[in-house]
C-alpha positions in Angstrom: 95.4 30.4 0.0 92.4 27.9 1.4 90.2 29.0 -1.8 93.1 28.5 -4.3 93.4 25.1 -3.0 89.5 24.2 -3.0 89.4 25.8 -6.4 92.1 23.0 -7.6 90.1 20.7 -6.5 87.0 21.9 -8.1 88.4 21.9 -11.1 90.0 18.4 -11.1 86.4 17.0 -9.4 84.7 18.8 -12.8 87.0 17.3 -15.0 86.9 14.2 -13.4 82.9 13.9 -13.9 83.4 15.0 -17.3 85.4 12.4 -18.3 83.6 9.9 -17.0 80.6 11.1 -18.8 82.6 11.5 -22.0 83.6 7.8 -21.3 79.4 6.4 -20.3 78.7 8.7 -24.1 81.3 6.6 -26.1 80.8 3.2 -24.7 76.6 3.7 -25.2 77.9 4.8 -28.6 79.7 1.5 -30.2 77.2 -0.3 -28.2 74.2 0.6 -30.2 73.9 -0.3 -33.7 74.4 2.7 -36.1 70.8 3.4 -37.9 72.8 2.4 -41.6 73.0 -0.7 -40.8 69.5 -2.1 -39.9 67.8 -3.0 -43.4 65.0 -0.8 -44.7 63.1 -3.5 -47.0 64.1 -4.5 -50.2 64.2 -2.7 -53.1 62.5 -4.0 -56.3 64.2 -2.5 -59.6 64.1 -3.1 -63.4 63.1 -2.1 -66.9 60.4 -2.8 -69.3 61.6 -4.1 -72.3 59.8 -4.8 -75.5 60.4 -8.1 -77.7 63.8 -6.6 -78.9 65.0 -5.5 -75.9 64.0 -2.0 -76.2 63.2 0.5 -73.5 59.2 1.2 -73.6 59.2 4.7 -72.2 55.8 5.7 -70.6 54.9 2.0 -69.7 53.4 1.7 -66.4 54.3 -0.3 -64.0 52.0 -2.2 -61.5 52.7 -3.4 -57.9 50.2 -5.3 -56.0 50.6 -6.1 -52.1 49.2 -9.4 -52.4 48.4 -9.1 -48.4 46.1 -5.9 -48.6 45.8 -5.6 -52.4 46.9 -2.4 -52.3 48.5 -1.0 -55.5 51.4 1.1 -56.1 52.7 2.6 -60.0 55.2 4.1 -61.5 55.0 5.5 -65.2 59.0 4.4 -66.5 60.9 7.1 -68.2 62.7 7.2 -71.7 65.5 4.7 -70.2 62.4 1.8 -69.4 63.6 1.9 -66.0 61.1 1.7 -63.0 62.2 1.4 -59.0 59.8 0.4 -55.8 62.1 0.9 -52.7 61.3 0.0 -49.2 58.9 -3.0 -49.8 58.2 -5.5 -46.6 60.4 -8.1 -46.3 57.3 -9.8 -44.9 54.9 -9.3 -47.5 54.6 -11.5 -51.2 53.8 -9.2 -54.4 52.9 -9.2 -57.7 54.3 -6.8 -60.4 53.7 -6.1 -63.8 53.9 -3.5 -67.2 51.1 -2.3 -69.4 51.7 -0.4 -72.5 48.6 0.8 -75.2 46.9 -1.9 -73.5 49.1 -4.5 -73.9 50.5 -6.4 -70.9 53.5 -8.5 -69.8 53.6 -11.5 -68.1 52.8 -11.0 -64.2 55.9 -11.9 -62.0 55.9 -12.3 -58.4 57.9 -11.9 -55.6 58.1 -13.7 -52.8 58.2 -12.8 -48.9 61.2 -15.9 -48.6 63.2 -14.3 -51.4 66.1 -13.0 -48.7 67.8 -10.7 -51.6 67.4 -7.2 -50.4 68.0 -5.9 -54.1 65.9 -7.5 -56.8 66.1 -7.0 -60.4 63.3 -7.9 -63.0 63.0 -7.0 -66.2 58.9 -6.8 -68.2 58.9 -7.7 -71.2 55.3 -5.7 -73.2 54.4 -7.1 -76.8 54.2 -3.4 -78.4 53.4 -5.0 -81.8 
């Protein structure tokens, strides 16, 4: 009869601990911000366009880091589009499209432009 009753009592001090570590889990839980939320850098997004508003498929697109000059491309598809995701927010860059030589205007964009999305649209001469 003495081990039944220390085996209760085992049971309801195991629970016991176990709860309260269930509780410690959830309250570290919704303390801590959920990884989602915290911003990744901004992502820079558009199409190149020629003078009538046409898609220029297999334009490329250039994007300067005008701290280390590195350069990144992307060759748009049939649609014009072209996408750089991730970019520092604490960095200023420089962007622009080249088709058969031609060029379009070079647009920039700065480190104290807060918009985490940015759309801009090249426009390339293809006459």
């Amino acid at each position: 009869m003495v081990t039944i009753m220390n085996h209760g009592r085992l049971i309801t001090a195991a629970f016991a601990v176990a709860c309260a570590i269930l509780l410690i889990l959830t309250s570290a839980a919704g303390a801590s911000p959920d990884k989602k939320d915290k911003s990744t850098g901004r992502l820079l997004f558009g199409k190149v366009l020629d003078q009538r508003d046409n898609p220029v498929p297999d334009a490329v697109v250039y994007l300067t880091n005008s701290r280390t000059r590195a350069i990144k491309t992307y060759i748009v598809g049939d649609d014009g589009t072209y996408r750089f995701p991730a970019l520092s927010t604490a960095v200023d860059y420089e962007v622009y499209a080249q088709y058969k030589g031609r060029k379009s205007d070079t647009k920039s964009l700065s480190q104290f432009d807060d918009r985490s999305q940015i759309y801009l649209d090249l426009r390339v001469d293809t006459r």
